[in-house]
Backbone bond lengths (Angstrom), bond angles and torsions (degrees), N, CA, C in turn:
res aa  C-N    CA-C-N  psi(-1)  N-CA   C-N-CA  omega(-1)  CA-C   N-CA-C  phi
1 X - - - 1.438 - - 1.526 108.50 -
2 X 1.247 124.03 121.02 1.165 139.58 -172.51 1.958 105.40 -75.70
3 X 1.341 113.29 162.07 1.979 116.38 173.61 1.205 94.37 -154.80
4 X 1.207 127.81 48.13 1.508 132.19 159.99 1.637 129.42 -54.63
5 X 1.299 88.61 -30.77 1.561 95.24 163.71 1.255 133.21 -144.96
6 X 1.356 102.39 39.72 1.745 127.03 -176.75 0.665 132.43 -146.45
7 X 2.152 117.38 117.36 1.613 117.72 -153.10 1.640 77.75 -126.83
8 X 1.335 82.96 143.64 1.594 120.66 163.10 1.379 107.06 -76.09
9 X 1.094 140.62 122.18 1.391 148.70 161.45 1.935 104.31 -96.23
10 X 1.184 119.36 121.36 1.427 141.17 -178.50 1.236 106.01 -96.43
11 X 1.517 114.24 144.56 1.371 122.96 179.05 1.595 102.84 -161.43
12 X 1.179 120.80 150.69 1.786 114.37 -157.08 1.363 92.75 -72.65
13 X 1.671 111.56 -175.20 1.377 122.74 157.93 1.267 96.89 -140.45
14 X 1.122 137.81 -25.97 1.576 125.99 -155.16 1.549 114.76 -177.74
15 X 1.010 124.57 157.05 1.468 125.72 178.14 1.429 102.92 -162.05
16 X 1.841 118.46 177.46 0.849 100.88 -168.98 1.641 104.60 -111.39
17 X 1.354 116.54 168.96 1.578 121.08 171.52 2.201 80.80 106.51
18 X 1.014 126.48 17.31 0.990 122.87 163.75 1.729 120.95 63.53
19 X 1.483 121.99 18.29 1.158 150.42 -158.73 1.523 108.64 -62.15
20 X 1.557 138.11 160.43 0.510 152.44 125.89 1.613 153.55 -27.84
21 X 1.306 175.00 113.26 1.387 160.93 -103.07 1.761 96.73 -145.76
22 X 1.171 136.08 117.50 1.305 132.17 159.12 1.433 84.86 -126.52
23 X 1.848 112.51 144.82 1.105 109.69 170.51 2.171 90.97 -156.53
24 X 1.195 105.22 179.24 1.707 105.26 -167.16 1.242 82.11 -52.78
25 X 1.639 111.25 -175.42 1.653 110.78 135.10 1.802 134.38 -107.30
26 X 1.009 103.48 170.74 1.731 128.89 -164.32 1.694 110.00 -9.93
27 X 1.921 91.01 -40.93 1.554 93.78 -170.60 1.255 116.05 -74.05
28 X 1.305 120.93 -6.09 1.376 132.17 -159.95 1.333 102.36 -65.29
29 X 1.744 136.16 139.02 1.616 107.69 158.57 1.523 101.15 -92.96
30 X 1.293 138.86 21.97 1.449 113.03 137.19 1.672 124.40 -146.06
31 X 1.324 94.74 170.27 1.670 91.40 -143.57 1.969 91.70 -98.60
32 X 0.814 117.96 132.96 1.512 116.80 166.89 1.707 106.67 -96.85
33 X 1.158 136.02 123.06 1.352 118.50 157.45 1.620 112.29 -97.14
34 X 1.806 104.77 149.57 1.586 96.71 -166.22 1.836 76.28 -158.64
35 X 1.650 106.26 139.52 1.148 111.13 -177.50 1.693 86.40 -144.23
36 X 1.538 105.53 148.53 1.547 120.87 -154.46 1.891 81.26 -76.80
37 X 1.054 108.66 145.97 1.435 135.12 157.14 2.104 100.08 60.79
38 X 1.195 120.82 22.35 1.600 128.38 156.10 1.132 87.50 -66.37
39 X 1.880 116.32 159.70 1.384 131.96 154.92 1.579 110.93 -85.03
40 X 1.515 118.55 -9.75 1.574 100.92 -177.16 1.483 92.34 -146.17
41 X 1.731 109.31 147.26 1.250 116.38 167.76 1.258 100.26 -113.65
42 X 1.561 120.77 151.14 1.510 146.52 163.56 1.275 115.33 -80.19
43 X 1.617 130.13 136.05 1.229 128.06 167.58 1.256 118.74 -130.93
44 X 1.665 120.42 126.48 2.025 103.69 -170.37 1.695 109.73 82.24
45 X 0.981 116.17 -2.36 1.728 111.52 -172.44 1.437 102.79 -43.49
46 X 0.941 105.01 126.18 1.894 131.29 158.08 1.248 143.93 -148.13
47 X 1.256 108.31 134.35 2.110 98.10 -172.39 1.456 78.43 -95.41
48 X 1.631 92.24 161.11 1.962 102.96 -172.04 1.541 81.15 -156.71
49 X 1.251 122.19 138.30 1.534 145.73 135.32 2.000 104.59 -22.86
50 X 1.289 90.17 116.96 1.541 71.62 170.00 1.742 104.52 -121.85
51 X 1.233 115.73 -177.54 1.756 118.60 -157.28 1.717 108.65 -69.61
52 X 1.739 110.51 -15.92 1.574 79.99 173.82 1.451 110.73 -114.53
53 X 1.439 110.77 30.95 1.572 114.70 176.71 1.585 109.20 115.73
54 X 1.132 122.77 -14.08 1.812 127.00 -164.99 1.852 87.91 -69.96
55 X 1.391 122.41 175.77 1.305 160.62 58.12 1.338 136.85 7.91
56 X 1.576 110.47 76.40 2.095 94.33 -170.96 1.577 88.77 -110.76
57 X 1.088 100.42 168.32 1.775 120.43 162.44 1.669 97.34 -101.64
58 X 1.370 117.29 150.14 1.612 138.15 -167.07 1.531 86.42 -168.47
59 X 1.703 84.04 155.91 1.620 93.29 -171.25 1.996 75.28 142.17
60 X 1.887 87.43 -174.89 1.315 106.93 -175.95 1.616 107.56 -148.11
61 X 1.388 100.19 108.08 1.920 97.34 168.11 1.095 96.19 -109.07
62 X 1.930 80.82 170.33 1.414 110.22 -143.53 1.503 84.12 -131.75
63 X 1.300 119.12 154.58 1.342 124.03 170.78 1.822 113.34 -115.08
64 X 1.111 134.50 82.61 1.647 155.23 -129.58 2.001 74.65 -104.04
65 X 0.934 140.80 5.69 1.657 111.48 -178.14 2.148 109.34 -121.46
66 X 0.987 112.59 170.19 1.672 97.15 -179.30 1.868 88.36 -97.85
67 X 1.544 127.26 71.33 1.383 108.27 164.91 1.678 86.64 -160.36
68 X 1.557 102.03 149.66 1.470 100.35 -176.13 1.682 111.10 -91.36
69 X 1.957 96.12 137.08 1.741 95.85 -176.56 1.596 111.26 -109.32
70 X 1.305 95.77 146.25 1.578 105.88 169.56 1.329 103.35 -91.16
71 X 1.578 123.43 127.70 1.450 118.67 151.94 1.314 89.01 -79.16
72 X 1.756 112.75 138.80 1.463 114.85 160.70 1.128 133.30 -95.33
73 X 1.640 101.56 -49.47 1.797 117.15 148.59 1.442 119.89 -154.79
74 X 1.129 117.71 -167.88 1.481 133.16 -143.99 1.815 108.26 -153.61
75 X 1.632 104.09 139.25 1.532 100.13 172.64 1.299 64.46 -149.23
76 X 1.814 85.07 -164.18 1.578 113.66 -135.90 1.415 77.38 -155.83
77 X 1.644 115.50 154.35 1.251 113.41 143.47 1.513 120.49 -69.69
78 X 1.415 132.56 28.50 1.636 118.38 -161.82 1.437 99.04 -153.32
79 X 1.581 102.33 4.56 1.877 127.55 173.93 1.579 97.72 143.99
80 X 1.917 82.30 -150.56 1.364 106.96 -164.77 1.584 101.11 -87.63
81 X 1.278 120.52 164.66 1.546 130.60 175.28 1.478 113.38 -115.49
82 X 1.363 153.87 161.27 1.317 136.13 152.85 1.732 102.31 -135.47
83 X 1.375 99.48 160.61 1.998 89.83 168.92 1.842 103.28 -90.32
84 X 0.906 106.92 155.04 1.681 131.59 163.02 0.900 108.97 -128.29
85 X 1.073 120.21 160.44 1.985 151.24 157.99 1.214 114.71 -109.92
86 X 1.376 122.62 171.72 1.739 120.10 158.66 1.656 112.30 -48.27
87 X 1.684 124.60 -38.96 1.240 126.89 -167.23 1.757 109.45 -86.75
88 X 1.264 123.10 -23.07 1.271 94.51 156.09 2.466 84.75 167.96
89 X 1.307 97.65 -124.23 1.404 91.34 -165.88 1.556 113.78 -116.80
90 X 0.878 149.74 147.81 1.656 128.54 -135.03 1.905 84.66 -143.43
91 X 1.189 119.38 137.86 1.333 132.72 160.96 1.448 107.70 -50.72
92 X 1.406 113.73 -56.60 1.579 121.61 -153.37 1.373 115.13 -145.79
93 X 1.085 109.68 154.68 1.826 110.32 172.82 1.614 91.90 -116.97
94 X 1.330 111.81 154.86 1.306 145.45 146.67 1.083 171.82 49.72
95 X 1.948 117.19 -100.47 1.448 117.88 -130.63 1.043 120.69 -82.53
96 X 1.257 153.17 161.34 1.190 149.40 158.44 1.547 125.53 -98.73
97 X 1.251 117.97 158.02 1.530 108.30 -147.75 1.883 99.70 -72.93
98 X 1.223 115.26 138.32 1.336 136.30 -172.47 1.637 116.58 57.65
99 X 1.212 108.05 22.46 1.575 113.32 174.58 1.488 88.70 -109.09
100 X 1.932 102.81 160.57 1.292 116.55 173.85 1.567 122.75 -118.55
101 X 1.308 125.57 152.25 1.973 119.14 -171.72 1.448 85.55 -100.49
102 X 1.545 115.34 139.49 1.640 109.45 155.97 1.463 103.09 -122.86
103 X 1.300 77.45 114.70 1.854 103.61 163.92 1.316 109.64 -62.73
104 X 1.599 113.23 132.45 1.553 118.73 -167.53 1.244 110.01 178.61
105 X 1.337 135.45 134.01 1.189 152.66 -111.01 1.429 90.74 -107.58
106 X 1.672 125.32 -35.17 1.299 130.12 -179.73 1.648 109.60 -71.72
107 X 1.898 114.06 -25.79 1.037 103.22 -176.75 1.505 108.29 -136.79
108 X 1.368 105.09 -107.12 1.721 101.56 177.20 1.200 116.02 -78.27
109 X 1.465 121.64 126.41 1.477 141.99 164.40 1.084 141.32 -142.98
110 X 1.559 122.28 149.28 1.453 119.53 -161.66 1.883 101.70 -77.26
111 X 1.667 127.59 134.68 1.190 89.85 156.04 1.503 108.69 -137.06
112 X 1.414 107.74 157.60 1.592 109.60 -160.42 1.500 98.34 -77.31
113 X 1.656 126.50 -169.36 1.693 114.10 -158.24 1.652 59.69 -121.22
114 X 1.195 136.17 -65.27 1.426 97.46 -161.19 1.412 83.98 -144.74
115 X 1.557 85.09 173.46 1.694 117.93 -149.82 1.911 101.10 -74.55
116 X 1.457 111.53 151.73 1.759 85.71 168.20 1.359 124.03 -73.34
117 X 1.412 117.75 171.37 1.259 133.93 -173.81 1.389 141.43 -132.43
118 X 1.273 116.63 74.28 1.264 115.78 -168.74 1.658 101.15 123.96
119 X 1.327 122.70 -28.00 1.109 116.46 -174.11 2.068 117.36 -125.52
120 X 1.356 120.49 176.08 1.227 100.32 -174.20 1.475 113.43 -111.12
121 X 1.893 100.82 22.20 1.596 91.37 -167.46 1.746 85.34 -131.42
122 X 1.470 111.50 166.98 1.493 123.86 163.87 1.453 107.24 -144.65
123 X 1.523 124.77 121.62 1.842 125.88 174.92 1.754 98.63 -93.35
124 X 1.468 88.29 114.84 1.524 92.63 159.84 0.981 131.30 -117.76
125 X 1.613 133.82 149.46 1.269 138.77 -162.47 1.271 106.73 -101.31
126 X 1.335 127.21 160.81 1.836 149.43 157.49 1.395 96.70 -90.45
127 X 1.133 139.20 164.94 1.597 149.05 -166.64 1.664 93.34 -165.68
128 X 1.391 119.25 68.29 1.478 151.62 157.57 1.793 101.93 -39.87
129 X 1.616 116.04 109.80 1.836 126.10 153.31 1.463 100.50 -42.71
130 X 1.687 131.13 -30.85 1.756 123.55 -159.53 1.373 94.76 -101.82
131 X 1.597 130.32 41.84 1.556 137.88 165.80 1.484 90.71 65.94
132 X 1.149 126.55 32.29 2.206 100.78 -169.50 1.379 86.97 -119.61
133 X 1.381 112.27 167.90 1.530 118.14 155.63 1.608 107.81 -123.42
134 X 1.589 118.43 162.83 1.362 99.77 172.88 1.743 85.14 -136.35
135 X 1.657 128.34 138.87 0.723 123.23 -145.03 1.890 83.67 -149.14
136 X 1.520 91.77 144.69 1.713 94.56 -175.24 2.003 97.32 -144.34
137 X 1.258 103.47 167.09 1.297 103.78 173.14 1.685 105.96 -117.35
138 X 1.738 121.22 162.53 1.153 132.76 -165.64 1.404 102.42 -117.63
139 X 1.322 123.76 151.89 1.252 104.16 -169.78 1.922 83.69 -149.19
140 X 1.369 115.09 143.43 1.602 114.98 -165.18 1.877 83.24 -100.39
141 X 1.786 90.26 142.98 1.304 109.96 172.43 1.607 101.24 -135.01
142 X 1.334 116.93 123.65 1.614 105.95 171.63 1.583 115.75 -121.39
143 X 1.408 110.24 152.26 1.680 146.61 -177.86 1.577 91.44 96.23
144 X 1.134 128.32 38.62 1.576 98.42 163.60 1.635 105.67 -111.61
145 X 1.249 114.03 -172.43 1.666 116.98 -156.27 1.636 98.78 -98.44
146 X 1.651 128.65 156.94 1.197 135.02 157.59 0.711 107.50 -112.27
């Protein structure tokens, strides 16, 4: 199944420690998500079609704490997720405290095992080394560009 011309636009749902949602507003063209006391905020989140048919997540986290995090892994409501690079499929991402990963199609990215189905949304999770998860929802937008 091809996403040549269909980006997922992401927006949180939940995290843990029971937190709150501040994010820009509407007019913004990009969206930061930031929830009070998460270890990582998202900025730009989007699933995008990529050229040989996948599903990636793009966007930019941020690591908001002074301790370094491993994302370990990732699902999806629609399966499992893994990170890749251009060089092949990566166990783990990362971050270090107040540095950011940018997810990007040229380099590191999340990609889901398969595309959704039937519906226009997918919630995906972070799978946090500091016991946390940080968890956002996907929401399908179509004709815009990847």
């Amino acid at each position: 199944m091809r996403f040549s011309n269909q980006i997922l636009v992401a927006t949180l749902v939940a995290a843990t420690f029971g937190a709150s949602c501040a994010s820009d507003d509407d007019a913004s063209p990009t969206t930061e998500i930031v929830v009070a006391g998460a270890p990582l905020t998202m900025s730009g989140p989007a699933l995008v079609g990529a050229a040989d048919g996948s599903l990636a997540v793009i966007g930019t986290l941020s690591n908001v704490t002074d301790r370094t995090i491993e994302v370990v892994g990732a699902t999806s409501t629609v399966g499992g997720a893994s990170f890749e690079s251009e060089t092949g499929s990566m166990n783990s991402v990362v971050i270090e405290p107040g540095d950011t990963l940018e997810l990007e199609l040229a380099g590191t990215h999340l990609v889901l095992d398969e595309a959704p189905n039937g519906t226009d949304t997918a919630t995906i999770t972070l799978e946090l080394d500091i016991q946390d998860e940080f968890t956002f929802d996907a929401a399908l937008e179509t004709g815009g560009e990847t």
